[in-house]
Every structure is written in C-alpha cells, then in structure tokens.
N, C-alpha and C positions, 0 to 999 in steps of 0.2 A: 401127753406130757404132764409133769406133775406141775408144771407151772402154768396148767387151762383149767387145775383142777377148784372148781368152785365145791365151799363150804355148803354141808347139807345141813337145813336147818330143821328140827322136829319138835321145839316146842311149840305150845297148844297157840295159836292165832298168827304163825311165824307169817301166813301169807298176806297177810295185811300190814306186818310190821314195817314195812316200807314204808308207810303214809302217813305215817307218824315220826313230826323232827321235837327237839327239843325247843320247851317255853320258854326255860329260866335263862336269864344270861351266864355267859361265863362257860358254855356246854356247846359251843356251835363246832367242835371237834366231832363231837357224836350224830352221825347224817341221821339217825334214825333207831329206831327199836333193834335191828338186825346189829348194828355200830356197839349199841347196847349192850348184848348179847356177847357178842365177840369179847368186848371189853372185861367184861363181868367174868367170861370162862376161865380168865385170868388169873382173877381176885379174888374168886371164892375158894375157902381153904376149910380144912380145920378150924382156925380159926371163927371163921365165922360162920360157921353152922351151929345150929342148937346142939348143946351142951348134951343131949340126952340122948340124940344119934351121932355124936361124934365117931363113936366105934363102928357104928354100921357104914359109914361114908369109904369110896372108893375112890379113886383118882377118874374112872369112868360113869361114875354119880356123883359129880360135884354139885348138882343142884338140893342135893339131899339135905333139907334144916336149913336154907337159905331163903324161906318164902317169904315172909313178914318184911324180914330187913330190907331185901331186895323190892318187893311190893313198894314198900314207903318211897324206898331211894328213887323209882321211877317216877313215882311219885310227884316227888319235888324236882324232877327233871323237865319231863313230859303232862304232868297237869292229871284230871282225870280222878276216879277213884279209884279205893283200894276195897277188894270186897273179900269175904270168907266162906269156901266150902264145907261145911262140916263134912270130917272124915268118922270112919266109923271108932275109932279111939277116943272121940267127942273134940278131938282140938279143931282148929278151922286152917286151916288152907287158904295162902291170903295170894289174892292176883289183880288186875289193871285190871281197868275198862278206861278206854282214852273214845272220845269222840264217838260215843257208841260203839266201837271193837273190844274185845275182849282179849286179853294176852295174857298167857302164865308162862314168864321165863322159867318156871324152876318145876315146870309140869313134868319133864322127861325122866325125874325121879321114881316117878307111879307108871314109870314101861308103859306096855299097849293101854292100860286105863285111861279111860276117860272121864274127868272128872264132871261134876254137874254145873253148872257155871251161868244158870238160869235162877231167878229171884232169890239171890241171896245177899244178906245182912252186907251192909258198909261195914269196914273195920278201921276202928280210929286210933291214930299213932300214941295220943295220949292214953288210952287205955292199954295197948301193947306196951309201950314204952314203962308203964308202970313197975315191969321187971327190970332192974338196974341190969343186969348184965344180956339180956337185948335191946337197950337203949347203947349198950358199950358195943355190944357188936355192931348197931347200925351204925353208930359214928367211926368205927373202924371201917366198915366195907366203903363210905361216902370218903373218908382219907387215904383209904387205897385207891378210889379212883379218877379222882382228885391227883392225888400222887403221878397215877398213870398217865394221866390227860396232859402233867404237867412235861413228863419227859418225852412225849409225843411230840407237843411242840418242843422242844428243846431239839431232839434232832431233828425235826423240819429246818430249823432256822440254820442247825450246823450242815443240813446238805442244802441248804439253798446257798450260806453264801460261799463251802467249798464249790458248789458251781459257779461263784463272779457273783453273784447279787451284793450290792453295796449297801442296800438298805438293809438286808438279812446279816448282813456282817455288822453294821449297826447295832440293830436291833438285839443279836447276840452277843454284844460287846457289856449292852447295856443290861442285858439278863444276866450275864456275869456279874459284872459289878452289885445290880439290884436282889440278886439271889432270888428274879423274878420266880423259873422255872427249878429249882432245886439251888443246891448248896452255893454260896459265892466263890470266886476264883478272880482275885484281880489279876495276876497274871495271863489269864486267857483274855480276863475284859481289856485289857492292853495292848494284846496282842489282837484282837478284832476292831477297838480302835484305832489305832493304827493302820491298819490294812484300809478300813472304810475312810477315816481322816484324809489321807493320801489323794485320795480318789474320789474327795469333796463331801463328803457328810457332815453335816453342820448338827448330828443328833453325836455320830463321832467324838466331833470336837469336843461335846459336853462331856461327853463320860470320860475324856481324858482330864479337861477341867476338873474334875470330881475323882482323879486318881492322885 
C-alpha cells in the first residue's frame, strides 16, 4: 500500500543520519539529519543552486549547486564541521562531519560516484561567504527553512486544537494575533480565543485583552 511505503534514502552517510539531532535552539521540529533531508528536498530550487549550473539542474537532481550553502546551514544546525572534496574542475565540494560521521546531503548529484571524503581541508563560511551572492543564497535557503519549520508548527497547533486541545486553541489564537508562525489574522486570533476563553484558558483571556 502506498501508505507503508518508506522514503529511500541514498545520500552519502544516510545510515547514520539517524544519531544525529539538532544543537541550536529553535530546530527541535528537525528529529535528525534524515528530518533534514526531507526538509531541504523541499527547498532547494533554482534558486539556490550555484549560479553557473543553474541550467544543468533537474527537478530530479535537486542536489546539484547546493553543497556550500547546505554544508554551512547544517552546520549551524547540528554543530560539527564543514569540510571540502577537491573535484577535478579544482572547485571543492563542501560536506559535514558531525561527531566523527561523515554526511553529504547533496552527494546524489555525482550518481554511482563516490566521492573521497578522507583528510580533507575544513571549509570556512567566511571565506565562501566572501562571494556576495552565496552569502545571498545561504540566507535565502536558512529563510526558506525557517519559513517551513514555521508553518509546520502552525498546522500542528490548527490539528491539535480542531481535535479539542484547549491549550493548542490557545496557543493558536495567540500566533494569530503574535504573527508568531506566519502572517497575523486577528479575526481567527478571536476566534481561537474565544473557543479556548470559554473553556477556561487564562493564556485565552489575554489575547482577547490585547484584541
């Protein structure tokens, strides 16, 4: 049935990507490197691939021209460094190493290749970043997923409190109002205060105070 059917994963360290959660705060949506992944398949575009294989990119090689940015943004996620393959073109090839494991989300680009991924150079954000417009792409992919992270929870909280949760009706009242999770809506924020208010929330009450 196609709802038993699990995601195959084939980029380069996927089998350990499990054992790896996120450091920084503010990411506890992402279980792990695999969460990562998923996320990321989402958000890599055109846009943020390198400028110079934009034309070569496919809708089924989305990893193509996304290494550097993607490298850093795990980066600042999961901790660890970021290191570089020399390819034979002379560029480098940039991937994780978290806790002694090794992972390149954006390896499934180079097919059956295998890239070398043994003593090579750290790569440093300040010297990559020195090109303005992959410093522009990396802050666009970390605002796309950011963005993504934001409306994830945003319908968590709208199926939690259409199931009855008083807190989640709350709590969504007040993302409305706060434009926590995306755009504001005091009309829905009043309408989830209300619902929760009724039915004793005293986080409720506030956000109706503040309508």
């Amino acid at each position: 049935m196609a709802g038993d059917l699990k995601r195959v994963y084939k980029f380069y360290g996927w089998e350990d990507a499990g054992k790896v959660s996120p450091e920084a705060e503010g990411y506890e949506r992402i279980r792990d490197l695999l969460g990562m992944y998923d996320l990321m398949t989402e958000i890599w575009s055109k846009e943020t691939c390198a400028p110079r294989m934009r034309d070569e990119g496919t809708p089924e090689n989305r990893t193509l021209g996304q290494c550097s940015i993607t490298a850093f943004l795990i980066q600042d996620i999961f901790g660890g460094g970021v290191y570089g393959t020399e390819l034979e073109d002379g560029n480098y090839h940039c991937y994780n190493v978290i806790d002694g494991m090794t992972f390149d989300l954006t390896s499934e680009q180079f097919g059956d290749e295998v890239l070398n991924y043994e003593n090579n150079p750290m790569q440093l954000r300040e010297v990559h970043f020195e090109k303005e417009e992959k410093h522009e792409r990396y802050l666009y992919i970390k605002a796309e997923l950011e963005r993504k992270l934001k409306k994830l929870s945003m319908l968590d909280l709208i199926d939690k409190a259409a199931k009855g949760s008083i807190d989640a009706a709350a709590e969504l009242a007040e993302a409305y109002l706060t434009g926590k999770y995306g755009d504001k809506n005091p009309a829905k924020a009043k309408k989830w205060a209300n619902y929760a208010a009724k039915r004793g929330s005293k986080l409720a009450e506030e956000v109706l105070a503040k309508l």
